[in-house]
LUMBA-620343 format. One record per residue (C-alpha): residue in three letters; x, y, z. Coordinates in steps of 0.2 Angstrom, whole numbers, padded with zeros to 4 digits, always signed. Last residue first. Layout:
BEGIN
ALAXYZ ...
This chain:
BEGIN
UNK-0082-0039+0108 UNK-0077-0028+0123 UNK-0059-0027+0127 UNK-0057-0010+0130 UNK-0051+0001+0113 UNK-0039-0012+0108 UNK-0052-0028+0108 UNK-0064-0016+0099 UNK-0054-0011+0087 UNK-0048-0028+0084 UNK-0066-0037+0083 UNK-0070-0022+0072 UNK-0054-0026+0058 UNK-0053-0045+0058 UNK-0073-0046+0056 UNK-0070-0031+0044 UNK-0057-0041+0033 UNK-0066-0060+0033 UNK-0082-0052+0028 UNK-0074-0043+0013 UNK-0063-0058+0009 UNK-0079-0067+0003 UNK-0077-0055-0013 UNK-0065-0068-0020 UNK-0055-0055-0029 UNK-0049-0046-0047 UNK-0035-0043-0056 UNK-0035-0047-0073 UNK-0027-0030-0080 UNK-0012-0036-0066 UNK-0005-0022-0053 UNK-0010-0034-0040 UNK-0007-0055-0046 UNK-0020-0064-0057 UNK-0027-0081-0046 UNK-0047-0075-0046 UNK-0053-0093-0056 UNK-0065-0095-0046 UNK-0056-0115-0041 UNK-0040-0103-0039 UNK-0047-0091-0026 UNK-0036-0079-0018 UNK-0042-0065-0010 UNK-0031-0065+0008 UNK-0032-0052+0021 UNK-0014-0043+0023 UNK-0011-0033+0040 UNK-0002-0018+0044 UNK-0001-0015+0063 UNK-0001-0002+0074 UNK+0009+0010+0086 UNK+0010+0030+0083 UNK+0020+0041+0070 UNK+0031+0029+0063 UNK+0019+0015+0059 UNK+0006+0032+0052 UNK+0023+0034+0038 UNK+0023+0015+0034 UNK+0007+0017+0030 UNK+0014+0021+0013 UNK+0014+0006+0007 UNK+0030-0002-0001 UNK+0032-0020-0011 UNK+0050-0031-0006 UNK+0037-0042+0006 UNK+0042-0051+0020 UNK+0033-0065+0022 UNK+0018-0066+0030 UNK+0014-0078+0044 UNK-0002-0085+0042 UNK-0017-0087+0053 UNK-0030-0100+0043 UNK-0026-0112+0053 UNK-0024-0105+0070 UNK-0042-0103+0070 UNK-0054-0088+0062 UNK-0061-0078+0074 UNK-0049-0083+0093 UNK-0034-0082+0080 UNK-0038-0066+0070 UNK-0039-0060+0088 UNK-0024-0065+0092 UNK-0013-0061+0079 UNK-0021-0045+0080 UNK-0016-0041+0094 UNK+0002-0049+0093 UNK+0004-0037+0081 UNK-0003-0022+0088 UNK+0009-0027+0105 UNK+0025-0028+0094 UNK+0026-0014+0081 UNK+0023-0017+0063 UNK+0036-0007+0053 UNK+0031-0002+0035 UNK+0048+0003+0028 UNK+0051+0022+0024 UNK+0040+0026+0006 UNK+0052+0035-0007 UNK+0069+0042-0007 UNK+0073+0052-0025 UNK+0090+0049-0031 UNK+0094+0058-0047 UNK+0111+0058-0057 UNK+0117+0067-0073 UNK+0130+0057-0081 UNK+0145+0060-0091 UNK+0155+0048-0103 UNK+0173+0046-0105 UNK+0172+0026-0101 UNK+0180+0027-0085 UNK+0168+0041-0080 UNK+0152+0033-0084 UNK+0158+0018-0075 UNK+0165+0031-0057 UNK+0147+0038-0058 UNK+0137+0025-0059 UNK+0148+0016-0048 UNK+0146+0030-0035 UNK+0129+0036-0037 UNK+0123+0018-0034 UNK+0137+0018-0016 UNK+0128+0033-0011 UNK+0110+0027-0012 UNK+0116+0008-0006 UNK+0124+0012+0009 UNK+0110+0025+0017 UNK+0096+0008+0013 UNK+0107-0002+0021 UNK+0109+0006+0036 UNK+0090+0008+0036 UNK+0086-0010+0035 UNK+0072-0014+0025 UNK+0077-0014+0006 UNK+0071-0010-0012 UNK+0081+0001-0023 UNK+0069+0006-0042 UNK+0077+0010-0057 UNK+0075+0020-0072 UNK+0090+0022-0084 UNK+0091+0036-0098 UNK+0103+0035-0112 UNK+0114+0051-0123 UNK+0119+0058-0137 UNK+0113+0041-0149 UNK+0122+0030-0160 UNK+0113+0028-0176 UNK+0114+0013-0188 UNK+0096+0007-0179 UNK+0089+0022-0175 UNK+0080+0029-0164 UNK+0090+0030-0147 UNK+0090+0028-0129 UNK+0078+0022-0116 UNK+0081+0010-0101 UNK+0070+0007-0089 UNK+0067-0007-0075 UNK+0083-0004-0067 UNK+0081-0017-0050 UNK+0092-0014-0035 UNK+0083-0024-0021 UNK+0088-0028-0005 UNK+0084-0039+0011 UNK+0100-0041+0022 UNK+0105-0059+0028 UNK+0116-0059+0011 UNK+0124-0046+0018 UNK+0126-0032+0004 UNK+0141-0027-0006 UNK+0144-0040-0019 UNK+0126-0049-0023 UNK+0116-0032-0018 UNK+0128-0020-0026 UNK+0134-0033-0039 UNK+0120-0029-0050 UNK+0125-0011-0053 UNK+0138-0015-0062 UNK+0129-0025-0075 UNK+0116-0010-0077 UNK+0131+0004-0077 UNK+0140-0008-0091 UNK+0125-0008-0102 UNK+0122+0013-0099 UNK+0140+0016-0104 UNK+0137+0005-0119 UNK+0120+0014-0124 UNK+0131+0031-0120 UNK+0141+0026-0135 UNK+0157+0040-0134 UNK+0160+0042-0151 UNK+0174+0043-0165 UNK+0178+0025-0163 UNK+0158+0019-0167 UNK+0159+0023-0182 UNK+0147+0012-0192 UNK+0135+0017-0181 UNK+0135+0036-0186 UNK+0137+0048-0172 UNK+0134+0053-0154 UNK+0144+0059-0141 UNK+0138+0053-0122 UNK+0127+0061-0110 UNK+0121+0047-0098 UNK+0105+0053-0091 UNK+0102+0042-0073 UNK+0086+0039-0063 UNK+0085+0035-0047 UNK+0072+0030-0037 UNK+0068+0024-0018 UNK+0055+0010-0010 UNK+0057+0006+0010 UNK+0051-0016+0011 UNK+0034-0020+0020 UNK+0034-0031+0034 UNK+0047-0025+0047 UNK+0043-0030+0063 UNK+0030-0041+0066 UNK+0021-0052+0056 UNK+0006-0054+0047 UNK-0005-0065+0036 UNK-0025-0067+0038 UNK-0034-0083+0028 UNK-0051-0080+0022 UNK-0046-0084+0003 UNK-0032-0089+0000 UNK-0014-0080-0001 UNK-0005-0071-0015 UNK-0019-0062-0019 UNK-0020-0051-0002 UNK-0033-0038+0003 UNK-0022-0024+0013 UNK-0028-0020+0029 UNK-0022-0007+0041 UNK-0023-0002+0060 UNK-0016+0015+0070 UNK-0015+0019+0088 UNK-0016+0033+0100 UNK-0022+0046+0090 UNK-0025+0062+0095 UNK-0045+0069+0095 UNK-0041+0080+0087 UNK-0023+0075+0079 UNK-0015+0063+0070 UNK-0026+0069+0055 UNK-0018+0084+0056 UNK-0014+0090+0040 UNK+0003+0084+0039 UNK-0002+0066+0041 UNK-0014+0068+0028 UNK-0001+0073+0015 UNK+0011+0059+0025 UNK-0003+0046+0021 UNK-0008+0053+0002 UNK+0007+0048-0007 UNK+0025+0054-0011 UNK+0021+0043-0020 UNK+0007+0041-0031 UNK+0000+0022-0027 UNK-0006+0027-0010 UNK-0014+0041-0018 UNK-0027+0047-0008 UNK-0034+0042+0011 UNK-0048+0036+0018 UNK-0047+0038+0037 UNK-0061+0034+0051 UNK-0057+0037+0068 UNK-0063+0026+0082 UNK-0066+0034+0098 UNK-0063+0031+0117 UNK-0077+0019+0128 UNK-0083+0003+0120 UNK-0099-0006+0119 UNK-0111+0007+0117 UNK-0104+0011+0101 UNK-0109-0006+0094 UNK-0121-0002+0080 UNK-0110+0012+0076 UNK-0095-0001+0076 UNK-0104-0013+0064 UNK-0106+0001+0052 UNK-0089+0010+0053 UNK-0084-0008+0048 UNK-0094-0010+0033 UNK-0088+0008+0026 UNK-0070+0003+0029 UNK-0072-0015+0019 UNK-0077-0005+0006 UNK-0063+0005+0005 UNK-0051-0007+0006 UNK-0062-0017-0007 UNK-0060-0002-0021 UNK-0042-0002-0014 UNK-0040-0019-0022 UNK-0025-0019-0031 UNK-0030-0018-0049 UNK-0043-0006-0046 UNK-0043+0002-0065 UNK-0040+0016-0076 UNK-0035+0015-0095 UNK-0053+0021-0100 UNK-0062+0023-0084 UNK-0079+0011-0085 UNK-0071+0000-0075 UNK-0081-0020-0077 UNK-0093-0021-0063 UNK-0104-0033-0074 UNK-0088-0043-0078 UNK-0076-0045-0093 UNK-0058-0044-0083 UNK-0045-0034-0096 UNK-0045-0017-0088 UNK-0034-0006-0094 UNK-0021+0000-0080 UNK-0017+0017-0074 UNK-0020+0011-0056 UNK-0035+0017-0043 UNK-0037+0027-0029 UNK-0045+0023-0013 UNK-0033+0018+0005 UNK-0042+0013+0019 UNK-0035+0018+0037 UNK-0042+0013+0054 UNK-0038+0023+0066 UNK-0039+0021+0087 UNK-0043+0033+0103 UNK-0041+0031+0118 UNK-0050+0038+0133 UNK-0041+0038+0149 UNK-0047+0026+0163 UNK-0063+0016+0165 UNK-0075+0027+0153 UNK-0091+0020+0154 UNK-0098+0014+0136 UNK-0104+0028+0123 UNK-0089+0025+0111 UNK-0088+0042+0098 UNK-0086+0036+0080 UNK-0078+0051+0068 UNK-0075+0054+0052 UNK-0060+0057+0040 UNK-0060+0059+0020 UNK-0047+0063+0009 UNK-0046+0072-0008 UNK-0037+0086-0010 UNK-0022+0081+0007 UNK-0039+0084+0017 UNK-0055+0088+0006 UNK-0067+0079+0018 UNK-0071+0081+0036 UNK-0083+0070+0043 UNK-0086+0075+0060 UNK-0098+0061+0068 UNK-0104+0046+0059 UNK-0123+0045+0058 UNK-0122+0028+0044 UNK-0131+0043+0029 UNK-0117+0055+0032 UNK-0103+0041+0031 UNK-0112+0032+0016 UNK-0110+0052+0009 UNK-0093+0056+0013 UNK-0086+0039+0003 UNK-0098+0043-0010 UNK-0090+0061-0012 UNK-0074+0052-0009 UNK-0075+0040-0024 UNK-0081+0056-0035 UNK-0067+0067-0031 UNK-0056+0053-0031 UNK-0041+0062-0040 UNK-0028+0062-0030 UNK-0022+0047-0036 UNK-0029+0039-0051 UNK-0049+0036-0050 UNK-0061+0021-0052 UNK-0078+0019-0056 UNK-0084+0002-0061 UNK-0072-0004-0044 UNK-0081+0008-0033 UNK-0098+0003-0037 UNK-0091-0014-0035 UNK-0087-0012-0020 UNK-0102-0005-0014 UNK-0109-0021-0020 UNK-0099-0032-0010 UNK-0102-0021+0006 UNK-0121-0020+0002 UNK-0121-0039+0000 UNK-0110-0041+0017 UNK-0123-0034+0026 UNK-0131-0048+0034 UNK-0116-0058+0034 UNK-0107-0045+0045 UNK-0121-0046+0057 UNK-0120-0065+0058 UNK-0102-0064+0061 UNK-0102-0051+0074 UNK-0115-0062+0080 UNK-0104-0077+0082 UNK-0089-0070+0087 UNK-0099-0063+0104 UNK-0084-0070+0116 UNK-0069-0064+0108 UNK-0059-0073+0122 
């Protein structure tokens, strides 16, 4: 059992209104990816002014690490555990009229990594206080750019961060606005979907609208490439497989009695299974190619592989599962669906064990129902408390035991 719950929780509500209001420091001042100078100078700074051990900063730009040594009796060999928060923001324009409203132009949190940061900070508090209660080390990671792939993780990753001391285990949280507040949601196995691109450049011939005969309309081309393309997932893939072909862009032309030289289509492949993720880059390139080419038209074609799926492994899982479980009740423990969205902890999933778990935000009766990514976004700030008891009580469980 999580036998001290109820003082964890007590602690956790005593500083809960400096969590809150470091998010919101964070939330008024966001910045894109790779660009958190700012964000991690305050970052480095809470962690100076806590007694954190070994801060590093300017890892991957703008990444931060630090330390927290256990004190208790080692009873065999030491372990050591991260814990990851992401910290850039979204080119987004804020439309939410608060006190903590962005004051970036065009910049905002609007997919809560201003509260994954926060929550981070509160927990290297809470397990400072309670060093002497588990032997190994807890390391400290907030990382750049998860929403600028390639990202900040494999940056970071690349770095070393992996390394001295090594880790033996990897945890993550992700405030959730699809499910209420103060629930938790995971699952095992795959959680998270892989997220490519592609781009295509049909080069046509151009000429006047009115005649169409003496051209080759890449507009046409490109229309018959979008339908084509849909039958990849309803045609080609097992309707038991998880995929996603999605062309969200589609540019060409000026004019309205103009027919254009050429058409660019922007699209996105979601999918969890890495057999079906090989199929469906080379059968894309195939029909685009093979319609382009039927219809006299050329292509220039781009397939860019993006995060790998976020892969929760069995034991971290079933951790956290029961932890969240001993906290909170099985009530309010929820098993996520699979999500077609990509995090770029996938890349720490494959390097050591851990679990990728979603903390929910949700508050209809406040009001906080607008989706991530949304210029409305914004959370029940309850789910701070509810994410770092989650997040210590784990850590702690894993490291020895000790709550």
């Amino acid at each position: 059992m999580v036998t001290a719950a109820p003082r964890l929780r007590d602690d956790i509500d005593e500083i809960l209104p400096g969590v809150i209001a470091d998010r919101r420091h964070l939330h008024e001042h966001p910045e894109l990816g790779f660009q958190e100078v700012e964000t991690a100078r305050f970052v480095a700074e809470r962690l100076r002014s806590l007694g954190v051990d070994d801060i590093r900063t300017g890892i991957a730009k703008t990444g931060v690490t630090g330390l927290i040594r256990g004190t208790a009796p080692q009873a065999g060999p030491a372990k050591t555990v991260l814990l990851r928060a992401d910290m850039d923001a979204l080119p987004i324009e804020e439309e939410n009229q608060v006190e903590y409203r962005s004051t970036a132009g065009g910049v905002m949190h609007a997919c809560g990594h201003d509260g994954h940061t926060a929550m981070l900070l509160g927990v290297a508090r809470l397990l400072l206080e309670r060093r002497d209660r588990f032997a190994g080390a807890v390391k400290l990671l907030f990382q750049p750019a998860e929403e600028l792939p390639p990202g900040g993780a494999q940056a970071m990753i690349a770095e070393g961060v992996l390394d001295d001391p090594k880790v033996d285990a990897a945890f993550g949280m992700h405030l959730a606005q699809e499910q209420p507040v103060g629930a938790i949601a995971l699952r095992g196995g795959p959680a998270m979907a892989a997220a490519d691109r592609f781009v295509v450049v049909v080069h046509g011939k151009g000429g006047h609208g009115a005649r169409p005969q003496s051209t080759v309309d890449p507009i046409a081309v490109g229309a018959q490439i979008v339908t084509a393309l849909q039958t990849l997932v309803s045609r080609e893939t097992d309707p038991l497989a998880a995929a996603v072909v999605t062309v969200g862009a589609f540019r060409a032309g000026d004019a309205f009695n103009v027919i254009p030289d050429t058409a660019e289509l922007r699209g996105t492949v979601r999918t969890f299974d890495p057999a079906v993720r090989d199929a469906l880059e080379e059968r894309i390139e195939a029909v685009v190619r093979g319609v382009a080419g039927a219809m006299r038209a050329d292509v220039a074609f781009t397939y860019t592989r993006g995060y790998p799926p976020t892969v929760n492994h069995p034991a971290e899982t079933a951790l956290v599962r029961e932890v969240a479980t001993e906290l909170f009740g099985p009530e309010r423990v929820i098993d996520s669906p699979l999500k077609m969205g990509a995090e770029d902890f996938s890349y720490f999933l494959e390097a050591v064990p851990g679990c990728f778990f979603f903390v929910g935000s949700r508050n209809p009766d406040k009001g906080l129902i607008w989706g991530h990514h949304h210029p409305r976004f914004d959370i029940d700030e309850e789910a701070l408390g509810t994410g770092i008891e989650a997040m210590v009580a784990t850590t702690l469980r894993y490291l020895n035991g000790a709550e």
